[in-house]
C-alpha distance (Angstrom), angle and dihedral (degrees) to the residues before:
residue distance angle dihedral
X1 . . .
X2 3.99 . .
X3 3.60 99.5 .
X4 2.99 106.6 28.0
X5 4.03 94.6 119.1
X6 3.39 120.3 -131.3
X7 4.04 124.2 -163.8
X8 3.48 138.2 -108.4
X9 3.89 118.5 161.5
X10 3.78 112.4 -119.5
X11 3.60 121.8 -140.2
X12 3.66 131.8 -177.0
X13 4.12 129.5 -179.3
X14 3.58 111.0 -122.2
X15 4.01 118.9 171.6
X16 3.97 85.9 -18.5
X17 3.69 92.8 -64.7
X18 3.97 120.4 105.3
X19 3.72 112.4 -108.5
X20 4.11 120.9 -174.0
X21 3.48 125.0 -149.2
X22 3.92 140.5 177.9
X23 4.13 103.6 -81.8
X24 3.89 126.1 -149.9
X25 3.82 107.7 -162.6
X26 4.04 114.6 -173.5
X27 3.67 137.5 157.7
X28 4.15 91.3 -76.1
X29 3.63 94.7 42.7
X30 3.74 148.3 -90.8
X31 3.21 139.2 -37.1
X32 4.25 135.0 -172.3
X33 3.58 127.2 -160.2
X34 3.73 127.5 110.0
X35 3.78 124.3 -77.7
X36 3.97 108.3 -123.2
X37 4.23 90.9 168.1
X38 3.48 144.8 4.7
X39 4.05 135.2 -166.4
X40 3.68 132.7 -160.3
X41 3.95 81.7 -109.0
X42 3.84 98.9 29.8
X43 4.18 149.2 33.7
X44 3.60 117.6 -150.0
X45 4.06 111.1 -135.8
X46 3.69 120.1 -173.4
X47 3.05 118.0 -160.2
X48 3.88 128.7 -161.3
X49 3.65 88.4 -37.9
X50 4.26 89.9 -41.5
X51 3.78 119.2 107.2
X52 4.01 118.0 -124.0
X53 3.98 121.3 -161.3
X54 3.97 107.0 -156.1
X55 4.26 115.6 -175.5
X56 2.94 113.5 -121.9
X57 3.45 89.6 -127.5
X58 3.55 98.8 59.5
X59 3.87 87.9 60.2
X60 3.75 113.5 125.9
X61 3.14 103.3 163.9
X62 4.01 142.3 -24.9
X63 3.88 142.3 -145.1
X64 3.65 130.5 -167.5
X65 3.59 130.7 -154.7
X66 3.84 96.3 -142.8
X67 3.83 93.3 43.1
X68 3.71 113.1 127.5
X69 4.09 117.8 -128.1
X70 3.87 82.8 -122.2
X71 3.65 89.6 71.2
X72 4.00 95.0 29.2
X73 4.20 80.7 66.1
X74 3.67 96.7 32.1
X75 4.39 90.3 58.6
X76 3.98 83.8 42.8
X77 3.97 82.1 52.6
X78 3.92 90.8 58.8
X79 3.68 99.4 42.8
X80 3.72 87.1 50.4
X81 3.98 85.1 55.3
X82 4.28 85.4 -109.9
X83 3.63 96.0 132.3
X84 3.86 94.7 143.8
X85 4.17 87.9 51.1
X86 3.92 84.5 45.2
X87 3.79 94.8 58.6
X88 3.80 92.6 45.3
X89 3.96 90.5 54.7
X90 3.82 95.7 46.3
X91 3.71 89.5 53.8
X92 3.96 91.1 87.1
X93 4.17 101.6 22.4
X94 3.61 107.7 127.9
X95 3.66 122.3 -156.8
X96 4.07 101.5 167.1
X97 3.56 117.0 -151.5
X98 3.90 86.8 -24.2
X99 4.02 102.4 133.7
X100 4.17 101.5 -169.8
X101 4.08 87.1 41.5
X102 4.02 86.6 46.9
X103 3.93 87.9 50.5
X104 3.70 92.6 49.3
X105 3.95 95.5 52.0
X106 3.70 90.6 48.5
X107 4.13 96.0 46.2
X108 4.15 87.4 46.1
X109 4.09 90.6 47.4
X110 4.02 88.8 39.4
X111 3.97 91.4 43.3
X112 3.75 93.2 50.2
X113 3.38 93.9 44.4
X114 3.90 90.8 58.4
X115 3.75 93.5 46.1
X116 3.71 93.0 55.0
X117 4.19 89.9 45.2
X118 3.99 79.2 55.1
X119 3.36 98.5 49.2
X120 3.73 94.2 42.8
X121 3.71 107.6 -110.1
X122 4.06 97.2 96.0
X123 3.51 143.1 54.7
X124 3.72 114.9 -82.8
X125 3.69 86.2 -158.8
X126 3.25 98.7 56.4
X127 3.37 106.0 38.1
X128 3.72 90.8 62.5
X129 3.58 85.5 53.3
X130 3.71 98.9 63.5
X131 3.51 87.9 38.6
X132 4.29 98.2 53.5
X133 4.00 81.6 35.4
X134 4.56 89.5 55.6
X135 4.18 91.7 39.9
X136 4.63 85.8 48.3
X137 3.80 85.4 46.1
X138 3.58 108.3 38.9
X139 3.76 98.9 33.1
X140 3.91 91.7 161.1
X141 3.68 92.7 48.5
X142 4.00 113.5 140.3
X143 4.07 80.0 -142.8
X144 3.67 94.6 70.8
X145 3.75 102.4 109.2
X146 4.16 90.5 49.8
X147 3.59 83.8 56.8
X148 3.74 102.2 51.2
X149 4.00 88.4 44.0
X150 3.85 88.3 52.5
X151 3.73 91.9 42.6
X152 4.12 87.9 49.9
X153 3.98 91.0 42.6
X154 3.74 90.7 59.8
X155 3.82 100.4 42.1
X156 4.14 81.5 50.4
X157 4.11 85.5 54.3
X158 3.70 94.1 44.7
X159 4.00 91.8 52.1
X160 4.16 88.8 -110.5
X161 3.40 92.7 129.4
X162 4.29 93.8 153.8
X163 4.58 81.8 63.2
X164 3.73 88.4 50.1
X165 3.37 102.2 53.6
X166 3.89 87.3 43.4
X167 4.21 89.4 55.1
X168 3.89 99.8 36.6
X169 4.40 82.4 51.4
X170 4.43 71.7 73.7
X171 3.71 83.5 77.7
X172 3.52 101.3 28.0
X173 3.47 84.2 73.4
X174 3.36 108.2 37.9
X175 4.01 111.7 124.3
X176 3.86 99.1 -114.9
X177 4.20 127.1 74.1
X178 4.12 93.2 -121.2
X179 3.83 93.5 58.5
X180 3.71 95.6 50.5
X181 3.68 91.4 39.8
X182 3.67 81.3 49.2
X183 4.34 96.2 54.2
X184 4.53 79.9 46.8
X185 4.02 84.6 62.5
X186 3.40 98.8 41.8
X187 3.77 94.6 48.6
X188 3.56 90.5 45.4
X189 3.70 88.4 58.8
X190 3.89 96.3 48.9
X191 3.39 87.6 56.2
X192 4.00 103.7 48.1
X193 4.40 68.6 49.4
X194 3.73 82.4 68.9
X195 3.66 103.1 32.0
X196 3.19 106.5 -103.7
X197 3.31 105.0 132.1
X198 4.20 102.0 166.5
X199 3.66 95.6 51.2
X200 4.26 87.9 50.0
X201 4.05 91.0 49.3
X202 3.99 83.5 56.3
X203 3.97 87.6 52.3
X204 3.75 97.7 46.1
X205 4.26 88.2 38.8
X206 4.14 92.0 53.8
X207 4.30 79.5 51.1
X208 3.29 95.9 44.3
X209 4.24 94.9 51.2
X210 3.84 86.9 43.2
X211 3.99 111.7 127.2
X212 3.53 104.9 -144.0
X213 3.60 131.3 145.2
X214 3.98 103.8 -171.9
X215 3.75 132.5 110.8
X216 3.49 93.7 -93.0
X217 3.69 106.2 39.8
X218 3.79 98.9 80.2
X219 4.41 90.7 46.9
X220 4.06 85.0 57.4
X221 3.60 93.0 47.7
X222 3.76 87.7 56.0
X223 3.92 88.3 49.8
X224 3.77 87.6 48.3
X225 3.84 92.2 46.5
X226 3.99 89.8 48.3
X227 3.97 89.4 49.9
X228 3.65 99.4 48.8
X229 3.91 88.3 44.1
X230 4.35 80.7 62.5
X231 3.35 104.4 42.7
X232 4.23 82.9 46.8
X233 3.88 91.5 53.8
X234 4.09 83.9 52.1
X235 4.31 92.4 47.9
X236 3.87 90.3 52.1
X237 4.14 93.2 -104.9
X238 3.82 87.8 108.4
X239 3.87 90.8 140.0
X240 3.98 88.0 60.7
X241 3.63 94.1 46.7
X242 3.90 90.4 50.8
X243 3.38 94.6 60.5
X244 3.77 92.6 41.8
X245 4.14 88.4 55.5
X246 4.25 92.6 36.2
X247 3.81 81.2 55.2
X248 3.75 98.2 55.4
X249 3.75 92.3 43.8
X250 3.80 97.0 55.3
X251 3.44 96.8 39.3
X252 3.89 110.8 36.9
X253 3.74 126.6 79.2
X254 4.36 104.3 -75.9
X255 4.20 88.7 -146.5
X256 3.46 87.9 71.6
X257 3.48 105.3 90.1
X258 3.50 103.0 170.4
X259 3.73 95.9 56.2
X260 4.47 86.6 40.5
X261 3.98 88.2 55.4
X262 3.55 99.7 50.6
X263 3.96 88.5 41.0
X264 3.72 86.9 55.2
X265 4.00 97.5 46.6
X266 4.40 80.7 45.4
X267 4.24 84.7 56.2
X268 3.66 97.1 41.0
X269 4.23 91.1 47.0
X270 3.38 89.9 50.2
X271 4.06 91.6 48.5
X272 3.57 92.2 42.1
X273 4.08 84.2 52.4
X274 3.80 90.6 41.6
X275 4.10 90.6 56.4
X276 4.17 87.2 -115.8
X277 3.70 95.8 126.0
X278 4.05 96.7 168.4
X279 3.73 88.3 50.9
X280 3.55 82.7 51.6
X281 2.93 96.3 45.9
X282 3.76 99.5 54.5
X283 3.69 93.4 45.4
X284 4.29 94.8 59.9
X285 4.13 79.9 47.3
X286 3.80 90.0 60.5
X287 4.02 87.1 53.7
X288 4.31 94.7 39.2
X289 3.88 90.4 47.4
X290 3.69 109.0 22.0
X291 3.89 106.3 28.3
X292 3.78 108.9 22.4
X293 4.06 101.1 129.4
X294 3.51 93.4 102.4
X295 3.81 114.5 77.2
X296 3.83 99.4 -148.3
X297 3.74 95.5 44.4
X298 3.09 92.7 44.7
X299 4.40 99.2 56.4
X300 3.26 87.8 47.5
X301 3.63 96.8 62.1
X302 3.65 90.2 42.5
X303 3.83 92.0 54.3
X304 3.64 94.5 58.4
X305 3.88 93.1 46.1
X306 3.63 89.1 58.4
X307 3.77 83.3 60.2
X308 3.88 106.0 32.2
X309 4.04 84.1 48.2
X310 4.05 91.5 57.0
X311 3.83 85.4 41.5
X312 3.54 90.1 63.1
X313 3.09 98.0 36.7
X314 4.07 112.5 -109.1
X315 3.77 101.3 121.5
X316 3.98 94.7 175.9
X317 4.19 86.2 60.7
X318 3.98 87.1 48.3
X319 3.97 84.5 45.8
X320 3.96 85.9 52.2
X321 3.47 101.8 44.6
X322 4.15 98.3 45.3
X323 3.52 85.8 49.6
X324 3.77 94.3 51.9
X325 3.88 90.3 48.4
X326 3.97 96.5 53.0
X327 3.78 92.6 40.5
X328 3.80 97.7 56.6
X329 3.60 95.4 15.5
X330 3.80 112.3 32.5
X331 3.49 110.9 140.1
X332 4.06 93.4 37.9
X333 3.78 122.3 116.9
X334 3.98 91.8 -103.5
X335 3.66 91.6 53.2
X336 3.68 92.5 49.6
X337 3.84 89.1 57.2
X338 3.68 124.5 87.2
């Protein structure tokens, strides 16, 4: 979840006396000032009395002055994969006639909302509720693009796959390289969702043979990579797509868990495919012990322990881990299969 926009407090010394600001953190470094706009493409810094543009893509991660700690814990809640806790502590965060602050406890209630409806444990329904209800009330929001990826991710879970490719066309067009790299990868995925396996490989390829040098490019590339590597393992190349997902797990950046679960699930497909169940076993391990914050990563992996488990025979693990999945996941896709 790139931009989503996780908080650190900025403080600068000013006549000896601490003095906070609005903070704009990105992969070159900080800056403070005070927000006056912000664009689905854009945030307006200014700066001592000088205007800053920052992309919205170059966004790592932002801090307001007026923000509430309510919302300071409840964004630390989502990054920690706490999106249940998160909703609880918006419920009484305050912001006052504070627009941006506003917009941020909406997106963080919306957003959690959506990855519980992913995982299983929410409302599909109503999740893209608060989510169309944010984008029609914040229609400037720098957030924009996580909402039409969230919006797309649960139209792909509820089979609507005509809505998703309307929402993920958001970042398809997008003005920068990463974000329509970005829509390639997530179409590729919705349509391994409906196996079609050829027509994904041509998605992940055109990402794959994109020349791009931003920030971004080389993380979608990795995504691309780890997709292609699945829909491989499905076509009967599995030995190709294991070397495509080995590739991205000793070479990309480990903190990344998102990108290091679905690299894992990739390796343990293409195991599972290549009749290796221990190796496939281990690799779904990596993702249930080492990279489990996402919800939808993280069922999948525990739906093919439940099966690699009895495969090996250890039927009190395959207990464990189908009990895991339909307690925190029960009404998710992998729970729903057999």
């Amino acid at each position: 979840m790139r931009q989503i926009l996780f908080q650190a407090v900025a403080m600068a010394l000013v006549a000896g006396s601490p003095v906070l600001a609005d903070s704009v953190r990105t992969e070159s470094g900080s800056q403070t000032g005070t927000i006056v706009s912000s664009t689905k493409d854009a945030v307006q810094l200014n700066k001592g009395g000088s205007p800053v543009e920052i992309p919205t893509n170059e966004i790592i991660e932002i801090a307001l002055d007026a923000e509430p700690f309510d919302v300071k814990t409840a964004r630390k809640m989502v990054q920690n994969g706490q999106f249940a806790d998160a909703i609880e502590k918006l419920q009484n965060a305050q912001a006052g006639n504070n627009e941006l602050v506003n917009q941020e406890i909406a997106f963080l209630r919306a957003y959690s909302m959506g990855k519980l409806a992913l995982a299983g444990s929410g409302d599909r329904a109503a999740a893209s509720k608060a989510l169309l209800g944010f984008a029609s009330g914040a229609t400037n929001s720098f957030h924009f693009y996580d909402v039409a990826r969230m919006l797309g991710d649960i139209a792909v879970s509820s089979g609507d796959y005509a809505s998703a490719a309307k929402y993920y066309g958001g970042l398809a067009n997008a003005p920068w390289p990463d974000y329509k790299m970005s829509a390639l990868v997530l179409e590729g995925r919705a349509l391994l969702a409906q196996d079609k396996g050829a027509d994904a490989v041509k998605r992940f390829d055109q990402v794959l043979s994109t020349n791009a040098s931003v920030a971004g490019a080389a993380r979608q590339k990795n995504f691309a990579a780890v997709g292609k590597a699945k829909a491989l393992a499905s076509s009967g190349d599995a030995k190709q797509g294991i070397e495509l997902a080995q590739k991205v797990v000793d070479n990309a950046d480990p903190q990344d868990k998102e990108l290091f679960g679905r690299a894992y699930n990739a390796l343990g497909l293409c195991y599972l495919k290549s009749n290796q169940p221990k190796d496939a076993l281990l690799a779904y391990l990596h993702t249930d012990i080492l990279f489990y914050t996402d919800p939808e990563i993280h069922a999948e992996a525990l739906y093919y322990l439940t099966n690699l488990w009895k495969q090996i025979n250890d039927p009190d693990r395959a207990t464990d881990a189908r009990n895991l999945l339909n307690d925190r996941y029960p009404g998710s896709t992998w729970a729903n299969k057999q």
